[in-house]
C-alpha positions in Angstrom: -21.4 19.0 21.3 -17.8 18.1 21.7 -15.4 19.3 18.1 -12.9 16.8 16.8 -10.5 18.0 15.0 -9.6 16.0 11.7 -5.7 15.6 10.7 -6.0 15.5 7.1 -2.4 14.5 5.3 -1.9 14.7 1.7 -1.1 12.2 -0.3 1.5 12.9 -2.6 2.0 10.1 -5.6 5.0 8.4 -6.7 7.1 10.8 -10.0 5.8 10.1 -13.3 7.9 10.6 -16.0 8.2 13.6 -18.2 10.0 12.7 -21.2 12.2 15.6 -22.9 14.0 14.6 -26.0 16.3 18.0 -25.6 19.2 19.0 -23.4 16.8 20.7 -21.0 13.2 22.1 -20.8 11.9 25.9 -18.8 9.5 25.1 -16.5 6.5 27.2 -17.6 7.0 24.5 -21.0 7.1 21.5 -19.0 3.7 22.2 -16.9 1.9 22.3 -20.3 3.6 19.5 -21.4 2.5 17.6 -18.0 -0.5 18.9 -18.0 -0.6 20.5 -14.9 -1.2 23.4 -16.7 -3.8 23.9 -19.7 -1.9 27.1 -21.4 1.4 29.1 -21.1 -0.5 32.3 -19.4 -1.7 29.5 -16.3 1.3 28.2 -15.6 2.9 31.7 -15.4 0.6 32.6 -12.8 0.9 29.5 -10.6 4.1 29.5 -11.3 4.5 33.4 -10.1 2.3 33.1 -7.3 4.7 30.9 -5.5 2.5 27.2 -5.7 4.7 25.6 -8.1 8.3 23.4 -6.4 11.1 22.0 -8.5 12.9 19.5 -6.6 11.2 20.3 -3.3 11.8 23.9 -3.2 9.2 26.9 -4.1 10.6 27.8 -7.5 8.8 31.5 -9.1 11.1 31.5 -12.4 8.8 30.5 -15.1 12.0 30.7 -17.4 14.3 27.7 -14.9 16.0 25.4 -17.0 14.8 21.6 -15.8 17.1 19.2 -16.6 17.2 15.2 -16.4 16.5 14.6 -12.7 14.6 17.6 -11.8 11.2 17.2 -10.3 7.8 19.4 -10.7 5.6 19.4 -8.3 1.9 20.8 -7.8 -0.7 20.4 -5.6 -0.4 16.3 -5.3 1.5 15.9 -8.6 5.0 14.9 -8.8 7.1 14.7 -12.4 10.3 13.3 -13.0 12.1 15.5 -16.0 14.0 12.1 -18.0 15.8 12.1 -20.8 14.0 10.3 -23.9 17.0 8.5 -25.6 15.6 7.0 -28.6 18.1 5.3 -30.5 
């Protein structure tokens, strides 16, 4: 029985927004906020074992500042940090 080998690609999904309505956020704050992350203790240890990028690249500081602009992603989930003006 001849093998074929499956090329599997993941699909990554368009940013969503993460609105922040202060200068900046740290990133282990802005995983529970997204919800990639169900409580400060997870994200520290996703974030520490290296599976967590901000704006592409692997990022272990729990503590990084994310400003407007910066981008989370884990696993197939992409978010946008953006300023929440409200007037």
């Amino acid at each position: 029985m001849e093998r074929k080998v499956i090329k599997v690609r993941a699909v990554v999904k368009s940013s969503e927004p993460l609105y922040i309505n202060t200068p900046f956020i740290k990133l282990d704050s802005a995983m529970k906020l997204s919800g990639l992350a169900d409580t400060g203790g997870m994200a520290k240890m996703l974030i520490e074992d290296g599976l967590v990028k901000v704006n592409g690249e692997i990022c272990t500081q729990r503590g990084k500042k994310l400003y407007p602009g910066d981008k989370i992603m884990f696993r197939n989930d992409v978010f946008e940090i953006v300023a929440d003006n409200e007037d």
